[in-house]
N, C-alpha and C positions, 0 to 999 in steps of 0.2 A: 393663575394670576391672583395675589392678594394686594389688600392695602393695607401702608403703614404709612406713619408722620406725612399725612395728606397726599402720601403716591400712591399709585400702581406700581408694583413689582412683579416681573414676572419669573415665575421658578421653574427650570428644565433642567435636560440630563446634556450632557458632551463629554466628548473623551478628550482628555490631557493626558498627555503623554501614555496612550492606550489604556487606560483607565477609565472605566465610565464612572464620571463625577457628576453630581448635582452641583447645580449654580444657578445664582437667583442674582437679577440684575433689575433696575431701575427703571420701567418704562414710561411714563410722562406723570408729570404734576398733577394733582384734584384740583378741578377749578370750575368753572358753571359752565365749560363747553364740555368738560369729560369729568363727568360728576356721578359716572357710577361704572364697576365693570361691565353692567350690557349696554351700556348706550354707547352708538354707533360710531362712535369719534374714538372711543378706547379700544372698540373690538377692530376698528381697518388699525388704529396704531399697533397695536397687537399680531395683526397679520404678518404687517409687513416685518413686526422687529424680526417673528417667528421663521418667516422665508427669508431673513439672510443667515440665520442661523441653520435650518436647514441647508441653507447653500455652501457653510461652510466645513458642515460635518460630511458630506457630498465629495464637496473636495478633497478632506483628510481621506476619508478612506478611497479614495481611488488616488493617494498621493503613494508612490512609492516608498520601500524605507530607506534609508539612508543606506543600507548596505548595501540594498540592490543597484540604486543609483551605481553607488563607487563600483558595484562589482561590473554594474552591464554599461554602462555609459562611462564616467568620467577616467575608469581604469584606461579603458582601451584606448580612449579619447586621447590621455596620455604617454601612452606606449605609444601612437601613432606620432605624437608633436614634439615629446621632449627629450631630452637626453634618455641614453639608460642609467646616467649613474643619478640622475633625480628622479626616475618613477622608482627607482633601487632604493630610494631614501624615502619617498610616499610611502611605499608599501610597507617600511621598516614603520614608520612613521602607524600608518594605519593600524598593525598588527597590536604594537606595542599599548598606543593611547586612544586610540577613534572609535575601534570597535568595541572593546568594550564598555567605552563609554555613549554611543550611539545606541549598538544594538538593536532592535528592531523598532525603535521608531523611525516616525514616518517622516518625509524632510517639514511637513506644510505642518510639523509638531513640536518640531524643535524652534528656541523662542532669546532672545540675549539673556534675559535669566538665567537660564539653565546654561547657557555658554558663559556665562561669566563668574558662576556658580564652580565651572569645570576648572575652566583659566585659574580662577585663583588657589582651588586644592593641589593643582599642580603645580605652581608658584612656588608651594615646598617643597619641590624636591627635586627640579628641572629651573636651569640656569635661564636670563634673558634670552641668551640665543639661541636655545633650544626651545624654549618658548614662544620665540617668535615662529621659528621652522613651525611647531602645530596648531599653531592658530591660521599662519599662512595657508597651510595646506586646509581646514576647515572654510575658509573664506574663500578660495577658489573651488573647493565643492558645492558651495553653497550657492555660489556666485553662478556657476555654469549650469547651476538647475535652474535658478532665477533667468538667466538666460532663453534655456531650454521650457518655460512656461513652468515650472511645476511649484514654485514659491512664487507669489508676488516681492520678496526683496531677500536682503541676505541679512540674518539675521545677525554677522558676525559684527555687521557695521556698528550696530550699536551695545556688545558686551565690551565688559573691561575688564583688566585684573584688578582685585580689588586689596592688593598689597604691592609691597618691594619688591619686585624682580630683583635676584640675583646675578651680577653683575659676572661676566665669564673668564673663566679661568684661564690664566694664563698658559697660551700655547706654548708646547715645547719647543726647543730647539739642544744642537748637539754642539759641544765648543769645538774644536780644531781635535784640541788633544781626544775628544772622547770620541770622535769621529777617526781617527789614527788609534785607538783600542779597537774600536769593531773590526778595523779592516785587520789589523794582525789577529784578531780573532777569529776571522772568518780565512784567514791564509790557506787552508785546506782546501777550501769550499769556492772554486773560482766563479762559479755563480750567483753565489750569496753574495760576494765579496762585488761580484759587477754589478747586482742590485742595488747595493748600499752607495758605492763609489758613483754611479747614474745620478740617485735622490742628493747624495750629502755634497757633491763635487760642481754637480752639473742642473742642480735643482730640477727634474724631469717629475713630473705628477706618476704617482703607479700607475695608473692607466695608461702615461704616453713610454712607462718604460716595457707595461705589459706588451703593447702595440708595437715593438721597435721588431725590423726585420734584418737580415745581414745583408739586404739590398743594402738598407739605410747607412749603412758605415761602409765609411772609408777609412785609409791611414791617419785623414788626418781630422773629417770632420763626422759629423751624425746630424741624419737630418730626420727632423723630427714632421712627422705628416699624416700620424692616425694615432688612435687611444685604441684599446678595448677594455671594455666594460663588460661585466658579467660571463664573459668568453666570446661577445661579438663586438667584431671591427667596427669603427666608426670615425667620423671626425673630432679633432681636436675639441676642447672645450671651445676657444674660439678659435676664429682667424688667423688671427695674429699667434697662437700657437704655433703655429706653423712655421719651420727654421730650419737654417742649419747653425749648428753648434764646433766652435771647436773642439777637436777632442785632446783633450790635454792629460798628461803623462798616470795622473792619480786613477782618470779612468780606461786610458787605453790598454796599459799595463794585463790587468786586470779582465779586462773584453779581449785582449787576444791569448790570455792563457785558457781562457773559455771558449774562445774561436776554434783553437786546439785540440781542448778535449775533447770537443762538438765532431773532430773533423777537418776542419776549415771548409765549412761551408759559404756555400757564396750567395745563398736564398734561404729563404724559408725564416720563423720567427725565432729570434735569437733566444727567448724562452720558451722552450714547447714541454706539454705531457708527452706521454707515451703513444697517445695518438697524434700524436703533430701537430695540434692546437696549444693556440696558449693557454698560459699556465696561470691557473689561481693565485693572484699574486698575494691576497690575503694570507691562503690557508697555504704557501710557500712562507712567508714571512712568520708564521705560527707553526709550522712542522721544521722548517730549516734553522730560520736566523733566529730567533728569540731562544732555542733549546742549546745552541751553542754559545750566543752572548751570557746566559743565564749560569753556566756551567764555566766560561771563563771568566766572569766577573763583570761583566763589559758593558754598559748601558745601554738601554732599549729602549727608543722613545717615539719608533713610529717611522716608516718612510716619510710620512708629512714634516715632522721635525729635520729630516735630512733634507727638503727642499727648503725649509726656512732657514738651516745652516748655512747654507750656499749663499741665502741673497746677505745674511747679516756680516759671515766672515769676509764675502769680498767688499761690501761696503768698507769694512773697517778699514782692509787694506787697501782701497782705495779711496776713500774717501766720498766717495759718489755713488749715490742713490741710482742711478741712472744708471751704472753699469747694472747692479743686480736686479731691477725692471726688465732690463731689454733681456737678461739670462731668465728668470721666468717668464717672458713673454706676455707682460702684464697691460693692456691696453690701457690704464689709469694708474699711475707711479702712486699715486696714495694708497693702492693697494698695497701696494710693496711695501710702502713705508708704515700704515697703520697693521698690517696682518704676517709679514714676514722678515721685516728688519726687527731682530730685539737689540735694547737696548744694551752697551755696552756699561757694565758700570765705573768700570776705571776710568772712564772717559771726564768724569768730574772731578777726580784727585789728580789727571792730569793736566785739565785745563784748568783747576785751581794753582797749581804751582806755580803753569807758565805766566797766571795771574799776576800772582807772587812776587817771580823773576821781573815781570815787567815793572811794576813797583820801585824796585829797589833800583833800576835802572836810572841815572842821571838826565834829563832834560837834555 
């Protein structure tokens, strides 16, 4: 304990961020009730400031670190509650940015400084909505230790970024014609070609085309009623996934030249490995279709782009939102409309003209 400009200061050791640091803090005003460091009013204020501090280095070190949490609790935590294609996105998520910016601290150590410190270096070089995905996943780990007693609160509540997020990139999509190139591309390939015609025709997420059985199809319809993820079966993203679909000519064709080759099977998954399980639809779509699209010229822009072609082309051709909703199976139509209808641009040089026309038209 020293005095300076009429205080008490007291000066001790604590670890920040596993660092043992010196730090000297304020303990009360000189005044004629605490008018010197032994008199008994400075030495109990002194006790007590000293046993919360005490109390709190107590708690760091028997606090977990951050890793172990994610590794022994919150991982598992999540494998039990959530999808697998979102603990498949944590885990991507953790590997990439968490860990090494965590590392072995401890959770009762990390502080919104230092998260807001993080948030904003990665500001450069990771888009808003990728940004938001890792900060989300830090504030429900944070969150469920908070929970679980081992922070008193979450410290993600109060970091910020301390710049512009970067605004996200415009999702792809495939036009008609460049969706009619893949499929004569993939003409060989009646499995390639039934993948492609499933996303771009029929908008089905990989996962619910990984999932498809030859139960599922009929002559005339596909009914859509499980995903897999990572090689295991499961339900639908939501509820309302769940469908029958008509099967119309672009993808039938195409499913029964594959039904053929297969055999004509009457069971089992209409995509399998060589063990009967399904099939990597990623590292299918990177070993099959991209090396042949690549080689005949033909644009590649992603299974997800073929389910957004689907809701945009039939919008246009019909005119209504509402068909391409209920074809991806979207439980709130402003999905559809803000994330998978793209805009059409000719659509203002045509309704400019009709503008036009109307104009010139007589009363």
């Amino acid at each position: 304990m020293f005095e300076k400009s009429n205080h008490f200061y007291v000066r001790y050791y604590t670890t920040v961020d596993s660092v043992r640091k010196q730090k000297a803090e304020p303990l009360c005003e000189k005044d004629d009730k605490r008018h010197s460091k032994k008199c008994k009013a400075v030495r109990l204020k002194l006790d007590e400031f000293m046993l919360k501090v005490n109390s709190r280095e107590e708690t760091s070190s028997d606090s977990p670190t951050v890793t172990e949490f994610w590794t022994g609790t919150y991982l598992p935590f999540a494998e039990k509650h959530l999808r697998a294609s979102t603990v498949s996105s944590y885990k991507d998520l953790w590997q990439r940015h968490l860990k090494p910016h965590l590392g072995s601290l401890r959770l009762t150590e990390y502080r919104p400084v230092r998260a807001t410190a993080f948030l904003t270096k990665l500001s450069e070089s990771l888009g808003r909505n990728a940004l938001n995905h890792v900060r989300s996943l830090m504030s429900g780990v944070f969150s469920h230790a908070a929970a679980l007693g081992h922070v008193e609160h979450n410290p993600m509540r109060d970091a910020k970024i301390l710049a512009k997020t970067k605004a996200p990139a415009n999702s792809p999509h495939y036009s008609l014609a460049e969706l009619a190139s893949i499929m004569a591309a993939l003409s060989d390939d009646p499995s390639a070609q039934t993948v492609m015609a499933l996303a771009g025709f029929l908008g089905l997420r990989p996962s619910e085309i990984t999932g498809l059985r030859w139960e599922d199809c009929s002559e005339h319809s596909l009914h859509i009623q499980r995903a897999v993820l990572s090689g295991i079966a499961g339900p639908t993203k939501t509820p309302e996934s769940v469908a029958v679909l008509p099967l119309i000519s672009p993808v039938a064709i195409p499913l029964a030249a594959w039904r053929k080759k297969c055999g004509d099977p009457t069971e089992g998954w209409v995509f399998q490995n060589r063990k009967g399980k399904p099939i990597d639809i990623r590292e299918f779509c990177r070993g099959r279709i991209r090396p042949t699209l690549a080689k005949k010229g033909a644009a590649w822009k992603g299974l997800y782009a073929g389910r957004r072609t689907a809701a945009t082309v039939l919008t246009q051709l019909t005119g209504n939102p509402i068909a391409a909703s209920q074809l991806l199976r979207h439980r709130n139509m402003s999905v559809t409309m803000t994330a998978y209808i793209k805009a059409d641009r000719s659509a203002l040089a045509g309704g400019l003209k009709m503008l036009e026309a109307a104009t010139q038209e007589g009363p």
